[in-house]
N, C-alpha and C positions, 0 to 999 in steps of 0.2 A: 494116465493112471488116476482112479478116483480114491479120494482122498478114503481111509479106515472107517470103518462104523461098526459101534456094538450089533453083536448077533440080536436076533429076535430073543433065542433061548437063554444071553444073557442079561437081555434087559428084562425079563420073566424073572430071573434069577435075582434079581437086583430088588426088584419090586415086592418079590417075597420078601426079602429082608428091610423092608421100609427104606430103601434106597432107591435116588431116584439121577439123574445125567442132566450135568450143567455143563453149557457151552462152552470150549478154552475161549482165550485171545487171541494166544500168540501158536495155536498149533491144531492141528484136524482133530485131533482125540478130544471126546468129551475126558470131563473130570466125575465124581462123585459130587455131589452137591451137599451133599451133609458131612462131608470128611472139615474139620477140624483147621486142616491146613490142605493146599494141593503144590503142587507145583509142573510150573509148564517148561518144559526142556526140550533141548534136540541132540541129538545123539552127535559124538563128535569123534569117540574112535572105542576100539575093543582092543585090550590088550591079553592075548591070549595067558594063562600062569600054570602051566601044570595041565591039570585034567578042567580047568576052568577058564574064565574068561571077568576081567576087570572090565565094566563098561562105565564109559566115560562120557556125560553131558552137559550140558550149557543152558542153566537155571535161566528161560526168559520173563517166567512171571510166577509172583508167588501169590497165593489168597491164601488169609488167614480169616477165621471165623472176627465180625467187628468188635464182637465183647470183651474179647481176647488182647487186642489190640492199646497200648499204653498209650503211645505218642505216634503216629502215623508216619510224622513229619521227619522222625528220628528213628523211626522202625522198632519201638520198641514195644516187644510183646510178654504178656507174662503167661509165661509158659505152664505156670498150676492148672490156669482156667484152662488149656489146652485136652489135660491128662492124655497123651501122646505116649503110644506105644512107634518103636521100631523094628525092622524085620533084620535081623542079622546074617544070618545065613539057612539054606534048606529051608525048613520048618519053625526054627529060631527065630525068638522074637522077645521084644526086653522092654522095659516102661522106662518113663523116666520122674515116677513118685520118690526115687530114695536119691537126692540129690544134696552136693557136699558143695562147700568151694575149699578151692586150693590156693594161695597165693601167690603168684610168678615170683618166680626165680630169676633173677637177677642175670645176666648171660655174665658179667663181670665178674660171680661170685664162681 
């Protein structure tokens, strides 16, 4: 079985929108090469729920844009430089500009 590749018509697609495929590490799929953060996974199980399905992977590499990046050594990144949207569900999709902290609860209390 040969390994996945983007279609012709998807990478036309890509290219129209100033995007262009950078090579994984850890896995046959390219990534995005201007995406912010990527992440390389392998699929590990589907857990059917209803009319859906929960899918389930195993984070083997992550890239993060360098700018972005605090302390390498320590994984520490600052997430503003990021401005990272996520996909929630369907169509749904959320930022994460309006961000609070909360201070742990105590399991004691």
């Amino acid at each position: 079985m040969s390994p996945p590749s983007p279609s012709r018509e998807g990478s036309r697609s890509l290219a129209k929108r100033g995007l262009s495929l950078a090579a994984s590490e850890r896995v046959t799929v390219p990534r995005i090469a201007q995406a912010p953060v990527s992440m390389e996974c392998s699929f590990m199980q589907e857990i059917a729920l209803g009319s859906f399905g929960l899918v389930l992977g195993k984070i083997l590499m992550v890239h993060v844009n360098d700018e972005a990046v605090i302390d390498a050594g320590r994984q520490y990144v600052d997430a503003n430089k990021l401005d990272l949207i996520g996909r929630m569900e369907g169509a749904w999709y959320t930022t994460t500009r309006d961000r609070f902290e909360m201070p742990p609860i105590a399991l004691s209390d």
